[in-house]
KEKOLTI-884352 format. One record per residue (C-alpha): x, y, z; residue in three letters. Coordinates in steps of 0.1 Angstrom, whole numbers, plus 5000, padded with zeros to 4 digits. Layout:
REM residues N
XYZALA ...
END
This chain:
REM residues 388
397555945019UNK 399856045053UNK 397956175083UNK 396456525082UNK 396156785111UNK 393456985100UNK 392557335108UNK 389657385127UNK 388157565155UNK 386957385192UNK 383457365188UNK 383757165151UNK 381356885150UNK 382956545143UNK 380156435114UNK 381356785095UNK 385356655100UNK 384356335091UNK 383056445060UNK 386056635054UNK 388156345057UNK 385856135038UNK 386056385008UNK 389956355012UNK 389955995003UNK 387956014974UNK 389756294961UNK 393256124962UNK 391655794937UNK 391056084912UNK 394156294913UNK 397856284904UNK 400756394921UNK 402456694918UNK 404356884888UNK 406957154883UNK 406857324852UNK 408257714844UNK 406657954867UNK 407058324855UNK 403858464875UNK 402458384902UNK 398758464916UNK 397958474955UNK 394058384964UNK 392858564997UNK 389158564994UNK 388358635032UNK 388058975052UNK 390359285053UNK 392359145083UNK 393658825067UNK 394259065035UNK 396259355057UNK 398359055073UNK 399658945041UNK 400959265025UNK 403959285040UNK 404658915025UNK 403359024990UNK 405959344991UNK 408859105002UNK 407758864972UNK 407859154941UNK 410759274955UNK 412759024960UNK 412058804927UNK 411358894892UNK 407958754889UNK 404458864881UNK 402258934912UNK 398858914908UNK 396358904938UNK 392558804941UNK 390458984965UNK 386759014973UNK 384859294961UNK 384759495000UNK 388759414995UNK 389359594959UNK 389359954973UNK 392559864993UNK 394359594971UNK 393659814936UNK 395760034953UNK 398659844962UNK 402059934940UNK 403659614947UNK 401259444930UNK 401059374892UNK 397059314886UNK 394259254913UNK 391459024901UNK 387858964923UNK 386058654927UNK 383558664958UNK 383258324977UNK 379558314990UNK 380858135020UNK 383058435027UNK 379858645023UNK 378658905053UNK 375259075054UNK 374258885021UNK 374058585001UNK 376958534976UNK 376158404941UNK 378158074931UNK 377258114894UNK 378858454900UNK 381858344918UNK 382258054892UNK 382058364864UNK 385058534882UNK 387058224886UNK 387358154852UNK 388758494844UNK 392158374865UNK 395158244842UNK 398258184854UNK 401357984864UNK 401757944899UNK 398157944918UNK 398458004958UNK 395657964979UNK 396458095016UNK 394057925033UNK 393657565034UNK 389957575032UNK 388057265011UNK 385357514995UNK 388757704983UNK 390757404969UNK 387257234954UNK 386657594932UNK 389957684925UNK 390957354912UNK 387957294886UNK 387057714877UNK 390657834871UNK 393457784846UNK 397057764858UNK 399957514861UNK 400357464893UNK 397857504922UNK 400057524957UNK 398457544989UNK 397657405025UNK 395457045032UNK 394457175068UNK 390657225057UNK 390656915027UNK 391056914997UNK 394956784996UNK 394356604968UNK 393556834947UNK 396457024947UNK 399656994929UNK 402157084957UNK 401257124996UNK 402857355019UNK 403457245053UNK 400957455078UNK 402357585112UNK 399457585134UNK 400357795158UNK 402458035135UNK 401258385130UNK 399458485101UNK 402058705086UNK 403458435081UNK 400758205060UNK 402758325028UNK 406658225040UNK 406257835021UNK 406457994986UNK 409658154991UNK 410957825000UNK 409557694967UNK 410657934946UNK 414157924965UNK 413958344972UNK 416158435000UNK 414858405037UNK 414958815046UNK 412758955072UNK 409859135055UNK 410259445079UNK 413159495066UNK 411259605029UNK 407759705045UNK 406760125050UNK 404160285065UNK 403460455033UNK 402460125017UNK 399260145035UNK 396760315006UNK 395160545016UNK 392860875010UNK 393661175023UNK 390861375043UNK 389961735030UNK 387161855048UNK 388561885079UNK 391162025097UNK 393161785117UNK 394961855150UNK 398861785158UNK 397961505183UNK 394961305185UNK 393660945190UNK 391460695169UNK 389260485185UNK 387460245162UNK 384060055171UNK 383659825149UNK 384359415146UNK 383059145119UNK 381958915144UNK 379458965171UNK 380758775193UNK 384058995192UNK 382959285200UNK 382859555229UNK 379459695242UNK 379160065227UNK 378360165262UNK 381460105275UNK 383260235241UNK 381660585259UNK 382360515290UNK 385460525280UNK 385460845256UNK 384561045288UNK 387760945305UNK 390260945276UNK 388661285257UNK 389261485289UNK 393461475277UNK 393261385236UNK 390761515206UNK 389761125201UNK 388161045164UNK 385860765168UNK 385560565134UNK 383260265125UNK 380360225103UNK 376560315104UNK 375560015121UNK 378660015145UNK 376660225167UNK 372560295176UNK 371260645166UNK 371360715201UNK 374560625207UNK 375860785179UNK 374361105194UNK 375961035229UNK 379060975209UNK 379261305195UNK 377761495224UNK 381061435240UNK 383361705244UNK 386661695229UNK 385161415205UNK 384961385168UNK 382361135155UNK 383061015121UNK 380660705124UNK 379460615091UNK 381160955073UNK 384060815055UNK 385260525034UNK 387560285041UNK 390860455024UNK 389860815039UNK 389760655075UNK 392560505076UNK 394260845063UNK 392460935101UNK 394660645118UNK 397660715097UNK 397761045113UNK 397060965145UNK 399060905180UNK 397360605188UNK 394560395177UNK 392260155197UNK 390059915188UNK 389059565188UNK 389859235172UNK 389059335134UNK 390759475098UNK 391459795114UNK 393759675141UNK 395759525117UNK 395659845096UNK 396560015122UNK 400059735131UNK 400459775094UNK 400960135099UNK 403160125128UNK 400460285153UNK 400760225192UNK 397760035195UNK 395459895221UNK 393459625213UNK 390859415234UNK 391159095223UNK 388258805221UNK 388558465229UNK 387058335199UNK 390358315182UNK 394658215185UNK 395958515196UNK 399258355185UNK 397958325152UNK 395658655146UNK 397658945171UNK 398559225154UNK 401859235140UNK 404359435159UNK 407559665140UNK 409059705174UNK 408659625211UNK 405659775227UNK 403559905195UNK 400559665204UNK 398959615239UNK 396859305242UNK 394059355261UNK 392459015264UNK 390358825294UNK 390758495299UNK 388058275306UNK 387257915308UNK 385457905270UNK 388357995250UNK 389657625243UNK 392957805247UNK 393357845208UNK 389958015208UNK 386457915207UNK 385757925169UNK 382258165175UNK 381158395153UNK 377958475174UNK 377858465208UNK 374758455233UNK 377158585262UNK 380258685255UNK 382258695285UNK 385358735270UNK 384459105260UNK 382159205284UNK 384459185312UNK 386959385297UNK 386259725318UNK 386060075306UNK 387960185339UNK 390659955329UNK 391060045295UNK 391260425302UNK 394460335327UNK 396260185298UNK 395760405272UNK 396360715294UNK 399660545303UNK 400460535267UNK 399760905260UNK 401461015290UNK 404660815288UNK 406960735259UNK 408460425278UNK 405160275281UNK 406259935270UNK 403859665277UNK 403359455248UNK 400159225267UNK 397659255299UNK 395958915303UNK 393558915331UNK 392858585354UNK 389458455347UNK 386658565368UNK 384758335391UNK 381358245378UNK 378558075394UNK 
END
C-alpha cells in the first residue's frame, strides 16, 4: 500500500485520521487489484450539495458529447429537480447519504434501498470520501468502481485516480477522460448558458435590467449577517430594481419585512423554487451572493458575479468557475483562522471571516460593475484586521 495524502480539512483530529488509515490497511488484506473489462456506460456518483453538483456539469456535457457512452448520474433527492432536467444526461438515479443530510436525519436502510437500484459498468465516485467507497462498493452492482483514496477506502476500489489537491473542482471529473482515452478539449468550448434548467417565471413582469442578490449559504459559518445584506440594498437599489432570493429561513420575519419595505426592491424570499429562481438570475445583469450552490449557478450561467467568500474553504478549489476574464469578483477577508486552505467549519461561534466584510465596501464594487463595462477585477482580498 504506497503513501496516501488524504483530503481533509485543518481542524481534523488525528484519532479520526488515524482511524482512516487504520481502515485502509485492513481493507487492502481483503481486496484485489484492479480490472478492465468492456465499459459501454458509465454512472457518475455526486451525493453532496447543489454546488459540487453545478460544478460538474460542464464535465458531464463534455463526457456525452464527446464519447458514445451511457451517462447516468446519481443525485440526492434536494438535487433531482436540477439534474432530472439535464439533456446531456441519459438517466438520473437518487440515493441520499445520511451523512450528506441537512436539517434532518437520513435513513441508511433507505440509502442502502437506493443503492441497490444502481447497475452498471463503469462506477465513478467524485469524491474520495470513506462513507462513499464503504457503500458503493458492498450496495451496488457494476464492473468497475473508479474513484479517489483521499478520504479511505483505496482499497476498495478497482482503479484510483490521482487527486489534485489544489485543483479546482471543475475539474474532479478530468481522470476518466484519461481512462477512457477521450480527447483532452476544454469543456467551455461545449458548455451554454442554456444548459442551466430552468423554469420560467409567469407571474411577474420582469424589467430590462435588474440585479439578483441572493441570501442564502449551507453553512453557518459562511454566511453574511442579513443586516448588512440591507445595508447594502439601500445603497445598490437607489440605481438597479434588485430581486433578493433565498429561502424562508434565509431571513427573520422582520427582516423579510425590512427587505421588502425597500424601495426599488423585489423580495422573493421563500416565493419560488429552485428552477424558477434561477430563471430570475438567468435574466439578470448581475448576481451577488455568498459562498453556496447559487454562485456557482450563477458562474454556470455566465453572470458577472460578486461573491463574498468565507474562509472555511480552498478558494482555489471551490471559486466559482469563470467563462472569461472578470465574470467573478472575489470578495474574501483574510484572517489568521483560515489555515490558508480554509478552516474546514461548518458552524462557527465568530466568524470573522464574514463579518468583516463591509456593506459600504460591497456597494463600491458592485456599483463599479453596473456603471462600467471594463470593470475587470477578477479578486479583492483584504489584509487581515488587527485583533486583540
Amino acid at each position: 500500500m504506497k503513501k496516501i495524502t488524504y483530503r481533509f480539512s485543518g481542524n481534523i483530529s488525528a484519532n479520526k485520521l488515524r482511524f482512516v488509515r487504520l481502515v485502509d490497511k485492513l481493507l487492502y488484506i481483503f481486496f484485489k487489484g484492479p480490472q478492465k473489462p468492456e465499459v459501454k456506460e458509465i454512472t457518475i456518483v455526486q451525493f453532496a450539495h447543489i454546488g459540487d453538483l453545478i460544478l460538474m456539469l460542464p464535465a458531464l456535457k463534455k463526457l456525452k458529447v464527446t464519447s458514445n457512452y451511457k451517462v447516468n448520474l446519481v443525485v440526492n433527492s434536494q438535487n433531482f429537480a436540477i439534474a432530472s432536467k439535464l439533456k446531456f444526461i441519459d438517466n438520473v438515479m437518487v440515493a441520499d447519504a445520511p451523512w450528506f443530510a441537512r436539517g434532518k436525519k437520513g435513513s441508511y436502510l433507505k440509502f442502502i434501498k437506493q443503492l441497490r437500484a444502481i447497475k452498471t459498468d463503469l462506477l465513478f465516485d467524485i469524491r474520495g470520501d470513506l462513507r462513499n467507497n464503504l457503500f458503493i462498493k458492498f450496495f451496488t452492482r457494476k464492473k468497475v468502481f473508479a474513484g479517489y483514496n483521499v478520504g479511505g477506502g483505496e482499497a476498495l476500489l478497482n482503479e484510483v485516480f490521482d487527486f489534485e489537491h489544489n485543483g479546482h473542482s471543475t475539474d474532479l471529473i478530468k481522470p476518466i477522460f484519461d481512462y477512457l482515452r477521450l480527447p483532452a478539449i476544454r469543456f467551455e468550448d461545449y458548455w451554454d448558458e442554456n444548459d442551466v434548467p430552468n423554469t420560467p417565471v409567469t407571474d411577474i413582469v420582469l424589467p430590462d435590467r435588474y440585479m439578483v442578490i441572493h441570501l442564502g449559504a449551507g453553512a453557518q459559518s459562511r454566511r453574511w449577517p442579513v443586516d448588512n445584506f440591507i445595508e447594502t440594498l439601500k445603497i445598490v437599489a437607489r440605481d438597479i430594481p434588485v430581486y433578493v432570493l433565498g429561502t424562508a429561513d434565509d431571513a427573520t420575519p422582520a427582516q423579510a419585512v425590512t427587505i421588502a419595505s425597500i424601495p426599488n426592491v423585489i423580495s422573493c424570499i421563500g416565493k419560488y423554487n429552485i428552477l424558477q429562481s434561477i430563471y430570475l438570475v438567468k435574466k439578470s445583469v448581475l448576481f451577488m451572493g455568498l459562498e453556496s450552490g447559487f454562485s456557482h449557478i450563477a458562474a454556470m450561467l455566465r453572470k458577472k458575479s460578486v461573491i463574498l467568500f468565507s474562509g472555511t474553504s480552498n478558494i482555489n478549489v471551490w471559486k466559482p468557475h469563470s467563462f472569461y476574464p472578470g465574470q467573478v469578483t472575489l470578495l474574501k477577508r483574510v484572517v489568521q483562522c483560515d489555515l490558508v486552505t480554509g478552516c474546514g467549519k461548518f458552524v462557527c461561534d465568530d466568524n470573522i471571516c464574514m463579518k468583516n466584510i463591509y456593506p459600504f465596501e460591497v456597494s463600491i464594487v458592485v456599483n463599479e460593475i453596473l456603471n462600467t463595462s471594463t470593470y475587470n477585477a477578477a479578486q479583492i482580498e483584504k489584509a487581515p484586521p488587527a485583533f486583540t
